[in-house]
C-alpha positions as CSV (number, residue, x, y, z in Angstrom):
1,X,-6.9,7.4,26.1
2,X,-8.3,3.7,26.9
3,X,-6.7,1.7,29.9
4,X,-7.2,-1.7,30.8
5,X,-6.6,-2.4,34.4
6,X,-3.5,-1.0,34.5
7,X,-2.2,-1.1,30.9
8,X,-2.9,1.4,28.1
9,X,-4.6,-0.1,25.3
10,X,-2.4,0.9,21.8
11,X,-3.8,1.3,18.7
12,X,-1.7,1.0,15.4
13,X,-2.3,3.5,12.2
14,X,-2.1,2.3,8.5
15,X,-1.3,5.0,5.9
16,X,-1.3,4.9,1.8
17,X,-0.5,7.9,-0.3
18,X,1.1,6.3,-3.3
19,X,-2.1,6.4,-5.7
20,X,-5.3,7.8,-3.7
21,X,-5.2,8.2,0.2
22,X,-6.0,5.9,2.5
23,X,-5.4,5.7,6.1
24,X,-6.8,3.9,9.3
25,X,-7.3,3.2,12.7
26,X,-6.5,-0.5,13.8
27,X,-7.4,-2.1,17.4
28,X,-4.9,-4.3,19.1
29,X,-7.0,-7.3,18.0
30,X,-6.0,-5.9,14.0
31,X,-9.7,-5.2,13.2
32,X,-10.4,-1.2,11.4
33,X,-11.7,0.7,14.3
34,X,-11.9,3.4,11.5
35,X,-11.1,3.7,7.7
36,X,-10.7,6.3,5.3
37,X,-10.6,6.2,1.5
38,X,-10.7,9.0,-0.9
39,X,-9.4,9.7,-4.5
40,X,-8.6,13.4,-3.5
41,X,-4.7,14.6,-4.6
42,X,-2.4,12.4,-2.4
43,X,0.1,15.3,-2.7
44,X,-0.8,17.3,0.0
45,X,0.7,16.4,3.4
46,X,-1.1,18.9,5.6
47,X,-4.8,18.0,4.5
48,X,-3.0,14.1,5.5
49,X,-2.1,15.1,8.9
50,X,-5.4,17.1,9.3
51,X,-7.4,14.1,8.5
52,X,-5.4,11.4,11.0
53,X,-5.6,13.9,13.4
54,X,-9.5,14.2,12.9
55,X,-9.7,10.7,12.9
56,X,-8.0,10.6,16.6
57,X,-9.9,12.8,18.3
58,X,-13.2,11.5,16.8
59,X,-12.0,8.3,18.9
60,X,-10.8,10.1,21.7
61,X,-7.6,9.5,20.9
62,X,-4.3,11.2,20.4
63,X,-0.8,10.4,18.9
64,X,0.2,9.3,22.4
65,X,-2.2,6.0,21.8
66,X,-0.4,5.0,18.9
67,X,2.2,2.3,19.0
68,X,2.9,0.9,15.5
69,X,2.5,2.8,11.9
70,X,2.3,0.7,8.9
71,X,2.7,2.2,5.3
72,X,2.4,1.3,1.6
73,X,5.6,2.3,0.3
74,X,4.8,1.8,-3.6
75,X,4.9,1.1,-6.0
76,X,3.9,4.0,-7.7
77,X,5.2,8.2,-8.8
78,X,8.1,10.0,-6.8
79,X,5.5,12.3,-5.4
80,X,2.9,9.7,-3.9
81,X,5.5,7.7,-2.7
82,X,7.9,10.5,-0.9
83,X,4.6,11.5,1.0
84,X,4.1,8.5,2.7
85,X,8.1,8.0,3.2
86,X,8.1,11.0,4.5
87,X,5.5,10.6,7.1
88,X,7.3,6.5,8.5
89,X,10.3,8.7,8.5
90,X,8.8,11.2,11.4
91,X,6.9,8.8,13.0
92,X,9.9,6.7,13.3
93,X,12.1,10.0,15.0
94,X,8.6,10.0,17.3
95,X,10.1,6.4,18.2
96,X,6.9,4.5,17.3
97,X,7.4,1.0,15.5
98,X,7.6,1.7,11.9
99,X,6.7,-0.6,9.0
100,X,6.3,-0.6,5.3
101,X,5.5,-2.9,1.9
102,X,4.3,-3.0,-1.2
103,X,1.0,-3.3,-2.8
104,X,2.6,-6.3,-4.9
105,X,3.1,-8.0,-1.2
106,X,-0.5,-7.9,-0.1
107,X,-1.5,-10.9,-1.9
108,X,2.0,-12.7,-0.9
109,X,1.4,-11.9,2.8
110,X,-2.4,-13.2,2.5
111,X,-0.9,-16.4,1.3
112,X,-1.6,-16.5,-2.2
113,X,0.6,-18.5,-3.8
114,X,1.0,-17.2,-7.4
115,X,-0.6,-14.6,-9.2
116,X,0.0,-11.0,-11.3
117,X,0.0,-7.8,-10.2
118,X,-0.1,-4.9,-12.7
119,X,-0.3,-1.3,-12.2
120,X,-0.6,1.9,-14.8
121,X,3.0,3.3,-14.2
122,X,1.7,6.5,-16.6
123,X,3.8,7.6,-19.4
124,X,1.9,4.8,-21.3
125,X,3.5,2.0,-19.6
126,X,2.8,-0.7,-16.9
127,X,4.5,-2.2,-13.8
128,X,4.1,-6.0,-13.4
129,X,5.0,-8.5,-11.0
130,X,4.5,-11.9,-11.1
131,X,5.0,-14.7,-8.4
132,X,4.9,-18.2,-7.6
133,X,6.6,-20.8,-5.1
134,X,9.9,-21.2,-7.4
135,X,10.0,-17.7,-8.4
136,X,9.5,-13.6,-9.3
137,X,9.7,-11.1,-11.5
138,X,8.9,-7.8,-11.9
139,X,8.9,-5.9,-15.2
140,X,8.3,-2.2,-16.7
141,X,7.0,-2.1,-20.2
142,X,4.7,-0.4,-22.6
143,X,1.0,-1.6,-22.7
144,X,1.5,-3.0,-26.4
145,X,4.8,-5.3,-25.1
146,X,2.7,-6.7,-22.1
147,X,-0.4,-7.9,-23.4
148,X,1.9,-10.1,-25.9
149,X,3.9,-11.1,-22.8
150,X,0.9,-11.6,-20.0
151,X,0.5,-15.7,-19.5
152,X,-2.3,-17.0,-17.9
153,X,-0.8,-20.0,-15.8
154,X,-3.7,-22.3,-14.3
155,X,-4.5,-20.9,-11.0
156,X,-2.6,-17.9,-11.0
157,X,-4.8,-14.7,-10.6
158,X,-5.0,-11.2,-11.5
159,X,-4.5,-8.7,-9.0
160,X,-4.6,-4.7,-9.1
161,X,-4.5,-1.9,-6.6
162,X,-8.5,-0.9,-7.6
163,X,-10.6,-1.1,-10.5
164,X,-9.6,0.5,-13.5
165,X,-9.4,0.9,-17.2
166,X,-6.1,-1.1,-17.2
167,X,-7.9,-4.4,-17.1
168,X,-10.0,-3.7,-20.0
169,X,-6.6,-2.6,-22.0
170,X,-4.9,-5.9,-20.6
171,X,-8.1,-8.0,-21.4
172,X,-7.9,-9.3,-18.3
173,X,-11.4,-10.2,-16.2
174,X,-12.3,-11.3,-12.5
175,X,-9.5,-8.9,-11.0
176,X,-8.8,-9.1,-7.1
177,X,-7.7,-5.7,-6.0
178,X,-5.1,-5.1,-2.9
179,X,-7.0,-1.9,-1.2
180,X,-10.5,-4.2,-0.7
181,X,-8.3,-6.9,0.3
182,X,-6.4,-4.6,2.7
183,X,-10.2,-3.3,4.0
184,X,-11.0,-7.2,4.3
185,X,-8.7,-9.2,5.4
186,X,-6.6,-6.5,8.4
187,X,-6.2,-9.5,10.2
188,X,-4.6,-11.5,8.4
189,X,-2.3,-8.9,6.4
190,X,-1.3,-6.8,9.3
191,X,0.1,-9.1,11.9
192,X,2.0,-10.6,8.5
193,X,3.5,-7.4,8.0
194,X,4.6,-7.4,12.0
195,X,6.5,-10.9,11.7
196,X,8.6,-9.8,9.1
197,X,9.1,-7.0,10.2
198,X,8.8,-5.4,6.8
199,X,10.7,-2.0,6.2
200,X,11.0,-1.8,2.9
201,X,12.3,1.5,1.1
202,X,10.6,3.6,-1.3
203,X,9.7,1.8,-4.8
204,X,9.3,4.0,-7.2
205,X,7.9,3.0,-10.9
206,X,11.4,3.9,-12.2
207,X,14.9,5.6,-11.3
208,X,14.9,9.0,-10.2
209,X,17.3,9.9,-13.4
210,X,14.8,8.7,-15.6
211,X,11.7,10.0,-13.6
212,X,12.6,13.4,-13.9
213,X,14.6,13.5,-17.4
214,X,13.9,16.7,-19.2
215,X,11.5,16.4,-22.3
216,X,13.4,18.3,-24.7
């Protein structure tokens, strides 16, 4: 616990399970006081509470210092996603201040003004979204479809969550990606988050029905 005269100092806590885990400590001042990245299984929710809870007492710290939880709520698979949903959902019961957005909002919240955001959404297609002042649009197709639909509007840029083989398929170059913006820029991105207060719901690549439709 860290006090200040009289007043408890509160920390916030940033979690990301919807393609590789990531989680982190932020002060009051929204800088990383600690940051974990790792492209272990995102699946497993104990080994995620394990780790924050690590990550708290290496600072001498405990649940009881944390007043605000931010997560990435997508986009990505029904299993990444319902990990971290699952976790804003207790947290919130806990009664701390609960938050959530999408990978596709980083660059919005850091005041981009237009640019495209493309993601592998498996089963051999890919989530877009694309933004400017007048407008947005978001679109699930195969590979093939999008790189006959991607347009390259002057000053627009290409964003994606981390490097990947999915900008050498989209022949796309020079890609910003939202997690080293995230690590870069928490000033900026997390006291964004705050005034809008964002609580957005799950996004998953595609409807539940079609998600888990049989093969056969």
């Amino acid at each position: 616990m860290i006090l200040r005269g009289f007043f408890k100092i509160m920390h916030s806590l940033f979690v990301d399970t919807t393609n590789q885990l990531t989680f982190g400590l932020l002060t009051e001042k929204w800088g990383w006081r600690d940051y974990f990245h790792s492209p272990e299984l995102r699946t497993s929710a104990v080994k995620i509470h394990a780790l924050i809870f690590e990550m708290l007492r290496k600072h001498g710290l405990s649940m009881s210092d944390i007043g605000k939880v931010f997560f990435l709520n997508g986009p990505g698979s029904y299993t990444g996603v319902r990990v971290s949903e699952g976790m804003a959902q207790v947290f919130k019961w806990l009664s701390l201040e609960t938050y959530s957005f999408y990978h596709q909002d980083i660059p919005i919240l850091l005041n981009y003004e237009k640019g495209s955001f493309y993601v592998n959404a498996f089963k051999g297609e890919v989530f877009s979204f694309e933004w400017s002042k007048e407008s947005k649009k978001s679109n699930l197709c195969a590979i093939s479809n999008l790189k006959e639909d991607i347009n390259s509007s002057e000053g627009a840029l290409n964003f994606f969550i981390e490097p990947s083989e999915l900008e050498k398929e989209l022949s796309l170059k020079d890609g910003l990606y939202t997690t080293k913006l995230l690590k870069e820029k928490p000033e900026v991105l997390f006291p964004s988050v705050l005034e809008k207060e964002l609580r957005k719901p799950p996004f998953y690549f595609r409807p539940l029905e079609k998600e888990f439709k049989p093969s056969y």
